[in-house]
Every structure is written in C-alpha cells, then in structure tokens.
N, C-alpha and C positions, 0 to 999 in steps of 0.2 A: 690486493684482491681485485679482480676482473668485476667488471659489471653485473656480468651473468654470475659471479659467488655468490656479489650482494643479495640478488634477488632470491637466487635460491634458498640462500639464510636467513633474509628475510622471510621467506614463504615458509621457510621452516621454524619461525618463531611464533608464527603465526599460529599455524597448526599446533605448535606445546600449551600455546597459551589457549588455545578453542580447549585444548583434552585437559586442562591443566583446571582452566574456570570453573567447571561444576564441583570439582574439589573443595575450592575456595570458597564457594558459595556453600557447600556440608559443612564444612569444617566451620563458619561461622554462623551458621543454625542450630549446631551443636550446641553451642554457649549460650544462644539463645534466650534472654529471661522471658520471654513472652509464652504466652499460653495456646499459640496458633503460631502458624507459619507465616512470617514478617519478613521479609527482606527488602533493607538491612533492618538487623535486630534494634530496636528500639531501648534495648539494654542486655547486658552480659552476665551469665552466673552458671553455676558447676548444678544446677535445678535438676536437669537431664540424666544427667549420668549418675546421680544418686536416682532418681525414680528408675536408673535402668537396673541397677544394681537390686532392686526391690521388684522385678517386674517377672510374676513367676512363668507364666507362658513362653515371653523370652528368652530365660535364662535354660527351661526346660529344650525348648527348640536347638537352643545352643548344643547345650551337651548332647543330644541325641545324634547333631552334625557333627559333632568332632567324632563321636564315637564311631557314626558310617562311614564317616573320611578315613579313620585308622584303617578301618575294614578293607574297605576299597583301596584302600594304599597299599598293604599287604598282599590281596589279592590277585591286585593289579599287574603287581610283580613278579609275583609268582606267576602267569600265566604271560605277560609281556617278557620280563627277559629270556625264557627258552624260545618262543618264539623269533627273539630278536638274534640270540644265537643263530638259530638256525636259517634264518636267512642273510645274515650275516657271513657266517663260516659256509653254510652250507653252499654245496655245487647238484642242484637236481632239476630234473624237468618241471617246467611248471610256476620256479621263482616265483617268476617278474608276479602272473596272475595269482599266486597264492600274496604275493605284498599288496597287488594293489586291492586282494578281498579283506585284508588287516587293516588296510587303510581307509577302507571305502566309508566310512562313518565319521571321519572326519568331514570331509564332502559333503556332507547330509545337513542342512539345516535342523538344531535341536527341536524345533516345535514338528518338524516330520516324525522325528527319530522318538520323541515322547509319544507323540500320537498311537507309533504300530507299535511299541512297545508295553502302550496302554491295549491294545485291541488282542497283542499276543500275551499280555500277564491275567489278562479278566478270565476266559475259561481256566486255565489254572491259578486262580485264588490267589494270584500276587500282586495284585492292587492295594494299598493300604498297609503294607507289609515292608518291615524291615529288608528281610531278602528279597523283596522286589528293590527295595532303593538301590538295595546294595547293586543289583544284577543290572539296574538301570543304569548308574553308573559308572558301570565299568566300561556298558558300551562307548562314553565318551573316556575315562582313560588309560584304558586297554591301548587303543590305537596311539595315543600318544607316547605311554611310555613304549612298543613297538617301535616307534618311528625315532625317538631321542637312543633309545639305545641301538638300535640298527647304526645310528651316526653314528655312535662312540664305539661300536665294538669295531667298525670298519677302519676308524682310525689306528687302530692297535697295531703294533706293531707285528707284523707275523714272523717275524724270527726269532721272537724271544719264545712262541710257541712252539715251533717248528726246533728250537732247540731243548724245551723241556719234555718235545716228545721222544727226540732223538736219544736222549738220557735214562729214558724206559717209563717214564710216566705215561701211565693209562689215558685217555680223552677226558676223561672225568675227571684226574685229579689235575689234569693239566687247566681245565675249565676252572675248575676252584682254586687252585694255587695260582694260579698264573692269571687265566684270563679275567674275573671278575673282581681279584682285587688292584687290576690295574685299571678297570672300569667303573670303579670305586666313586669318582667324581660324577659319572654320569648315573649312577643309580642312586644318587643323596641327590641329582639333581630331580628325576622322576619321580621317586617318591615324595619332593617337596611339591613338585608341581600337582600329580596325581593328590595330591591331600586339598592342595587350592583350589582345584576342578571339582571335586566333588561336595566340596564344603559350599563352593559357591552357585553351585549347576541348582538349577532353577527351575526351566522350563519342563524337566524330564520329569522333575520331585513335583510339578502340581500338577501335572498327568495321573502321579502313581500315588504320590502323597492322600495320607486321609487324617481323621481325627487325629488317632492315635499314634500317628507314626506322619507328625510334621515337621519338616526341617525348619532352620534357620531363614532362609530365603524364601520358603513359602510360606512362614509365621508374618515374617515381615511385610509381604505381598496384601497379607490379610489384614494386619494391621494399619494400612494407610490408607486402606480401604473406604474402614470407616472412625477413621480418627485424623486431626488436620495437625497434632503436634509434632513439635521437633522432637521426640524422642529419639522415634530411627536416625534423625540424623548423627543423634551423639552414639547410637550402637553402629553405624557405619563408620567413625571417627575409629572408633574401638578396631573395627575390622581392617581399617585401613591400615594404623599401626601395624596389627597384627602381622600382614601380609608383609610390609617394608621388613619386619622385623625378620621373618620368614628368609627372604631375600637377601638380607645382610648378613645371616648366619651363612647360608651357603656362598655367598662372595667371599667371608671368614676363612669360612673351612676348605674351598675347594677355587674360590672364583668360578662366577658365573658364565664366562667365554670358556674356560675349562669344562666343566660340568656339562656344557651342550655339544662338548667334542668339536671345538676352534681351536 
C-alpha cells in the first residue's frame, strides 16, 4: 500500500468512527440504570426497555407511523413506478425538464419543503390530518422511488422486450410480464426504502403533525423536550435494529448492489 492508501484509509476510519460514535454512545444509554442521562452509565439494566414497552404515547405514535409508512409505500409506488416507466422507456419532448420537475424536491432542504407544504395544507384543512401526513410524505418519497427506479428500468435489458413485443404481446402485458417482474429487486428495494423515509421523516411531520395525528419522530421530538431520561435511547436501540433488520432482508432476498440497479 502507497502512502497516499494509508492516509486515505486512514481518513476514512476516521470518518466510520465520527458516524459510528453517537451510536455507541445510544446504544449504551440504552442500558442505562440511572434515572437521567449520565455518560458513562454508572450502572447497566433492561429499566428502559420494560418502561418503553408500558409507555402508551409511544407505543401509540409507533403504530400510527408504521401504519402512514405502509400508506405511503403503496402510494408511493403507485404513482413512482409509471412515472419511472415512462421516462425511462419513453422518447418525448420535454424528458429531461419533466425529470428534473420529479426530482426537484430532492434539492429542496425538508424544513423549506415542510414549511410551504404547511402554508399550502392550512387553507385546505390538512394540517393535523392523516391525509396530510400521508401527502406530505410523499413529497419526499415520490422523487426517490422515481429516481431508484428510473435506474433500474434503464438497466433492463431492451431485447428481451423488444422480443416479447415482437411475439404479439400488447405494451401492457409486456410491462407486467416482462418488464416489472425483472425489476423485481428494485421495487422491494423502493418500497423498503420509501417505508424508512417516511417512518422517519421528521421535519415535514412537525409542520403538519398535530395532537391527534402524531408520529413517532415528532412524539419523540416532544418527549426530550421535557424529560432528561434514557428512554428514547432504548426506543432508538429498537429502531436501529429495526432498520439493520430491514436491510439484511433485502441483501437476503435480492442484494442491496442489485436492488439499486449495479
């Protein structure tokens, strides 16, 4: 190894171990026996994650996000994959700028994108509301699953379509038999991701979020507010899992270089 390896490996251990540290430090807050936030804990016990287990706001917040994330994952897909098709497959005037208006929301810092989406949901009554979360949402992963699957449909091979049209199938059954269940790995990969985006989207949900209709991440926002325990740390232990978990299924089933169209 050259000099210049070292250091770059160097500099790049550095940086896992900066992104790697705050981890480290949840993960043993977690366990926590103390009754306030102590680092290092002054002793260790499972305290947390039994009071999280009993902890009905939280556990409410939870299921309300999983239930918007399904939503919005379905959604999402429905309204990104044709989209993705069609600029994928398609040849029409206009592409490039109809991609980069699908896109343009990535670009956009989320505390802009909550903002006008709070100022455009308030005269129409979608503040505080389910269907606003939902529609809030989307606007973060709409553009994502567009842009993962615009990848993967462009990877496709075009002759193996190009041959099931030639054999007399219609555009539509060639779309469903042919093209989407070879794009198969990229849509388990969207919809995993689109589920993590909006379970964890944050900034948009405390714009729009209200009593009755609090997620998970703006529950938790509220609760450290004004409370100094480790609690959240053991429900972010939770969540962290969750997510690795999330991620190993799809490396399982599809691999994750696969799934992103490499």
């Amino acid at each position: 190894m050259t000099g210049a390896g070292r250091v770059l490996s160097s500099f790049a251990a550095l940086v896992y171990v900066l992104i790697l540290a705050p981890i480290v430090v949840v993960v043993m807050l977690a366990f926590s026996a103390d009754n306030f936030i102590l680092f290092p804990p002054s002793g260790y016990s499972l305290r947390c994650f039994n009071q999280l287990a009993s902890n009905g706001p939280l556990l409410t917040a939870l299921w309300l996000s999983v239930r918007i994330a399904a939503v919005v994952t379905l959604l999402s897909l429905a309204v990104g994959v044709p989209a993705a098709l069609a600029l994928a497959k398609g040849r029409f005037v206009g592409k490039d700028a109809l991609t980069g208006f699908f896109l343009a929301p990535l670009l956009l810092p989320t505390l802009i994108t909550g903002l006008a989406l709070l100022l455009f949901f308030s005269p129409l009554k979608l503040t505080a509301t389910l269907p606003g979360l939902v529609l809030g949402h989307m606007t973060v992963t709409v553009p994502f699953v567009i842009r993962m699957m615009t990848t993967a449909l462009a990877n496709l091979p075009d002759d193996i379509e190009a041959a099931a049209a030639t054999l007399g199938a219609t555009p539509w059954r060639v779309v469903r038999r042919v093209t989407l269940p070879l794009a198969t790995p990229g849509l388990i990969a969207c919809a995993c991701l689109s589920f993590l985006l909006s379970f964890d989207e944050t900034v948009i949900s405390l714009f729009i979020a209200g009593p009755r209709a609090s997620t998970l991440p703006v529950e938790m926002v509220r609760y450290v507010e004004g409370r100094t325990d480790p609690l959240i740390a053991a429900l972010s232990v939770v969540l962290i899992v969750a997510t690795l978990a999330v991620v190993l299924v799809v490396e399982r089933l599809v691999g994750v270089a696969r799934a992103v169209g490499k």
